[in-house]
C-alpha positions, 0 to 999 in steps of 0.5 A, a space after each residue: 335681071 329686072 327688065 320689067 320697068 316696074 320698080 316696087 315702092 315701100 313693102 311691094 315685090 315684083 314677081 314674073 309668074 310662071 306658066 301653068 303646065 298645059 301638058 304632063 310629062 306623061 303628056 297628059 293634056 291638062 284641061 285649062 279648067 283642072 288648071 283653075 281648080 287646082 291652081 286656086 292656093 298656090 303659084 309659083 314664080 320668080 322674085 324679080 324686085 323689092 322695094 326698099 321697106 320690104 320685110 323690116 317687119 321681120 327678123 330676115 328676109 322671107 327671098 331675094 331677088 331671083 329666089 323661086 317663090 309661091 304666092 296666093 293666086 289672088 294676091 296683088 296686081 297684074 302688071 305688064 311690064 315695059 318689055 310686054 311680060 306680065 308681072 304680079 305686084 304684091 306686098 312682101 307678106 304675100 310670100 308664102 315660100 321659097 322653093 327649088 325647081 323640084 317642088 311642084 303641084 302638077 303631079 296628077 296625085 296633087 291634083 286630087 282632094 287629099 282625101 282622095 289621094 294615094 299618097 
């Protein structure tokens, strides 16, 4: 699954990054400024590689490999993998969750202030 060519070293993880949604499904056309604005706590991505001290800080492990995961968006390093895909290099603890492919932030009532919101 790791066809990167980055291989992590003590507590670091290799994340592929999805994509920011650039259209709704209601096909609403998602300014790349909205995306900035809302994107600023959370991405979303894929675990693709652990090092071999990662999470022996902790009782389990927080994923693995191929697990859906959010991370903060200033965390770690850009990383351009040996097959031309951009990575994020990080510490393990830069996981804040793992999530299915339900979970999302795109919906245009999550793209509002909480105190603004009809949820």
């Amino acid at each position: 699954m790791n066809n990167s060519g980055i291989t992590p070293a003590l507590d670091r993880i290799v994340i592929l990054p999805e994509p920011l949604e650039e259209v709704s499904k209601g096909g609403i056309v998602i300014p790349d400024t909205v995306n900035a604005e809302h994107g600023l706590a959370q991405f979303f991505g894929t675990l693709i590689a652990v090092g071999p001290d990662c999470w022996t800080d902790y009782s389990q492990p927080a994923a693995k490999v191929g697990d859906r995961v959010m991370y903060a968006k200033y965390t770690g390093a850009y990383v351009v993998g040996e097959d031309g895909i951009s990575y994020r290099l990080m510490n393990d603890r830069d996981i804040t969750a793992t999530c299915t492919e339900g979970v999302s932030y795109s919906a245009l009532s999550a793209r509002k202030p909480l105190g603004e919101r009809n949820d």
